[in-house]
C-alpha positions as CSV (number, residue, x, y, z in Angstrom):
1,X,-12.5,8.3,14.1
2,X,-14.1,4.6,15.2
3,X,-15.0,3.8,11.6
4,X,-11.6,4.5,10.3
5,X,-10.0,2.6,13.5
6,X,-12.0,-0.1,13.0
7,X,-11.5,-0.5,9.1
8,X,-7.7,-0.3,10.4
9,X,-8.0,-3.2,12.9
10,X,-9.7,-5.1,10.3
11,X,-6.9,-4.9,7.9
12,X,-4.2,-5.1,10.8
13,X,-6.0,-8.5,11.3
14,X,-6.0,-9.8,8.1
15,X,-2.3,-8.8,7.2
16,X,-1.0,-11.9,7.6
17,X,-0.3,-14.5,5.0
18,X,-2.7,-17.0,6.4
19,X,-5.4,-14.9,6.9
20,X,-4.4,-14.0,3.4
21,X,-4.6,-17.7,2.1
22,X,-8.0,-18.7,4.2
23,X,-9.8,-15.6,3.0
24,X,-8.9,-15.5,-0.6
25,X,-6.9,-12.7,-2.4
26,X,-10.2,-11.7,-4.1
27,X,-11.8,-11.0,-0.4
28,X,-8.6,-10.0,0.9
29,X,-8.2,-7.1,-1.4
30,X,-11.6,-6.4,-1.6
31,X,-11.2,-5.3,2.6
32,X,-7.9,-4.1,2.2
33,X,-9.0,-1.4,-0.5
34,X,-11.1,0.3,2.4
35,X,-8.0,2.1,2.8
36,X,-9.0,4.5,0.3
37,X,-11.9,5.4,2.7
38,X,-9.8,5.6,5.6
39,X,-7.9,7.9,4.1
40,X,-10.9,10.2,2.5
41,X,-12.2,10.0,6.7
42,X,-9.0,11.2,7.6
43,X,-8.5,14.1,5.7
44,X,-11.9,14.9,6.1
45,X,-11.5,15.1,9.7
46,X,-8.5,17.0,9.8
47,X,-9.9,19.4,7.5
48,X,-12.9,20.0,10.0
49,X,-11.0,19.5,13.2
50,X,-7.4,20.7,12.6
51,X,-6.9,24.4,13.6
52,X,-4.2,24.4,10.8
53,X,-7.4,25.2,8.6
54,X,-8.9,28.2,9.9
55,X,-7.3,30.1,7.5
56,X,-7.1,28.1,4.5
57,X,-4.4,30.1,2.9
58,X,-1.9,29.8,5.2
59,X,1.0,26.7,4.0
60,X,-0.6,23.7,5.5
61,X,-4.3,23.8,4.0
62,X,-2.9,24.7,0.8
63,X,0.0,21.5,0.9
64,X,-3.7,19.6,2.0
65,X,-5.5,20.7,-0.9
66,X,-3.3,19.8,-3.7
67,X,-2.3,16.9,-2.5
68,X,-5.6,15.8,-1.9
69,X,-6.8,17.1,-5.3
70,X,-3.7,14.7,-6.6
71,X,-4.8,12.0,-4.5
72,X,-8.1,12.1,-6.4
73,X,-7.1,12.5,-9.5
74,X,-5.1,9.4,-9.0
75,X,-8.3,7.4,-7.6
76,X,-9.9,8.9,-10.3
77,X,-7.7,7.4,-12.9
78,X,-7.4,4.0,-10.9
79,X,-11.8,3.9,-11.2
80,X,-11.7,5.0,-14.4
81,X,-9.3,2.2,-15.6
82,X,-11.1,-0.1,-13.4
83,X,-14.6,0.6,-14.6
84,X,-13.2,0.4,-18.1
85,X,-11.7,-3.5,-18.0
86,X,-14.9,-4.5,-16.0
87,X,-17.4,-3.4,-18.9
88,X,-14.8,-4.8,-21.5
89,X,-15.2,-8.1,-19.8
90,X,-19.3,-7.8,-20.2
């Protein structure tokens, strides 16, 4: 919950174009890819908060899990592409 507000105020912060231009794109991006973990601590905590899940067959886990297993495979893609221009470059 604080983590993922404060990685939120961080980026709400630095939205702005001249944040943008005094930090750097590089830097900029760098922060604003914590996202990806915002997102990873919310669904995590809905999983183990939300009392949608005590039954995880019922509609809502099961939308959760495969979207979340799409979500990953789509990270997974975007790592593995990433990884792969970064040791090309080496």
């Amino acid at each position: 919950g604080q983590i993922s507000s404060f990685i939120l105020l961080l980026m709400a912060l630095t939205s702005f174009d001249f944040i943008i231009d005094k930090l750097g794109f590089k830097k900029w991006k760098f922060l604003h890819r914590f996202v990806y973990l915002v997102g990873i601590l919310v669904l995590f905590h809905a999983l183990v908060l939300g009392s949608h899940f005590q039954n995880i067959f019922e509609p809502i886990p099961v939308v959760f899990s495969i979207a979340l297993i799409f979500l990953l495979i789509l990270e997974g893609k975007r790592l593995y592409i990433y990884f792969n221009k970064a040791s090309i470059s080496n």
